[in-house]
C-alpha positions in Angstrom: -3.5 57.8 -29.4 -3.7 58.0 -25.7 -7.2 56.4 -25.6 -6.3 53.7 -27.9 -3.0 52.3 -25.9 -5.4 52.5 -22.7 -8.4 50.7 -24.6 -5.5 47.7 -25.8 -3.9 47.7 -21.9 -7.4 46.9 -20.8 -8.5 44.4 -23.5 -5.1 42.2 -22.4 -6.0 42.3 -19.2 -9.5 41.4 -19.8 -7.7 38.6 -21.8 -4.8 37.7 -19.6 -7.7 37.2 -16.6 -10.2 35.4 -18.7 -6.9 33.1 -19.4 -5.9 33.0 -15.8 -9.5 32.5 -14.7 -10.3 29.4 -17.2 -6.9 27.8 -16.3 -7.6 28.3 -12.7 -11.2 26.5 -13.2 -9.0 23.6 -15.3 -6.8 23.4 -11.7 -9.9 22.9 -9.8 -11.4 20.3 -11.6 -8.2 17.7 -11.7 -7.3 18.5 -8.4 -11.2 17.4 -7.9 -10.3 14.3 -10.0 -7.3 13.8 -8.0 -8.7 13.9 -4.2 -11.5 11.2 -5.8 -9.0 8.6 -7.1 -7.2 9.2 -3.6 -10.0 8.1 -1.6 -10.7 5.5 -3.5 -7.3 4.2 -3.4 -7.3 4.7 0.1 -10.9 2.7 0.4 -9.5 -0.3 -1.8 -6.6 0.0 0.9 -8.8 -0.6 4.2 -10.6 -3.2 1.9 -7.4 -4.9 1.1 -6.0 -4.7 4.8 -9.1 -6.4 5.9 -9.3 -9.1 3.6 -5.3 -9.6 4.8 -6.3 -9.8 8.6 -9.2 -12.2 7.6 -7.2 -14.4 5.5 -4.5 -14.4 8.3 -6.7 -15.1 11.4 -4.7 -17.7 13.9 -8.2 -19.5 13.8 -8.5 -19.6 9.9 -5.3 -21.1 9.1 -5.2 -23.3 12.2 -8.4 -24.9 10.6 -6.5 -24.9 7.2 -3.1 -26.5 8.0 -5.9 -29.7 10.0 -7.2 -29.8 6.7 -5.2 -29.9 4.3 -1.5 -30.4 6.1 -2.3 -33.7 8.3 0.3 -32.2 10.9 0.0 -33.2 14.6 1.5 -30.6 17.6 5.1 -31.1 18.1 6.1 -33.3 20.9 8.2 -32.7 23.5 10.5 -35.5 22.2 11.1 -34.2 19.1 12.5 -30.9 20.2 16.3 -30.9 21.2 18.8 -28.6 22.8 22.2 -27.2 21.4 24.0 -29.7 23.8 23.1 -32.3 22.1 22.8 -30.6 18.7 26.2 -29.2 18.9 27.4 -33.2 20.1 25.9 -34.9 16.9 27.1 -32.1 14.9 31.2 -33.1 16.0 30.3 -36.7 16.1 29.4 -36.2 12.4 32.4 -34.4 11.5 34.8 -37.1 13.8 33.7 -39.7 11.0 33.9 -37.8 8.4 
């Protein structure tokens, strides 16, 4: 009887290991799958970043807007202060 309840403790641990082992093993292999998709997520990133800075480049969209917007620089002229702004602004509202 003795030899028997030693012989079925040892077969479930053999078991319980084999379990804990194999799971172990499964663990391993996603968190393998996992640190994979990261870097590539994380290379996509950089690749993404830089198409951002290129597609943003002062020089790049200053050649853009010439081409496609027909703008010319501000003139001095055409800026005015908040004096001025602030005396339309009542004159407006005097007539109104």
């Amino acid at each position: 009887m003795r030899i028997s309840f030693i012989v079925l403790f040892i077969s479930m641990m053999v078991f319980v290991t084999y379990q804990t082992s194999y799971k172990v093993k499964e663990m391993k292999d996603e968190l393998h799958i996992s640190q994979r998709q990261l870097a590539d997520e994380k290379e996509e990133l950089q690749t993404l970043k830089a198409e951002w800075m290129y597609l943003n480049s002062t020089e790049r969209l200053a050649s853009l807007s010439g081409k496609y917007l027909n703008t010319t620089p501000v003139q001095p002229v055409q800026l005015a202060n908040l004096y001025e702004h602030r005396k339309y602004a009542q004159a407006s509202l005097e007539t109104k």
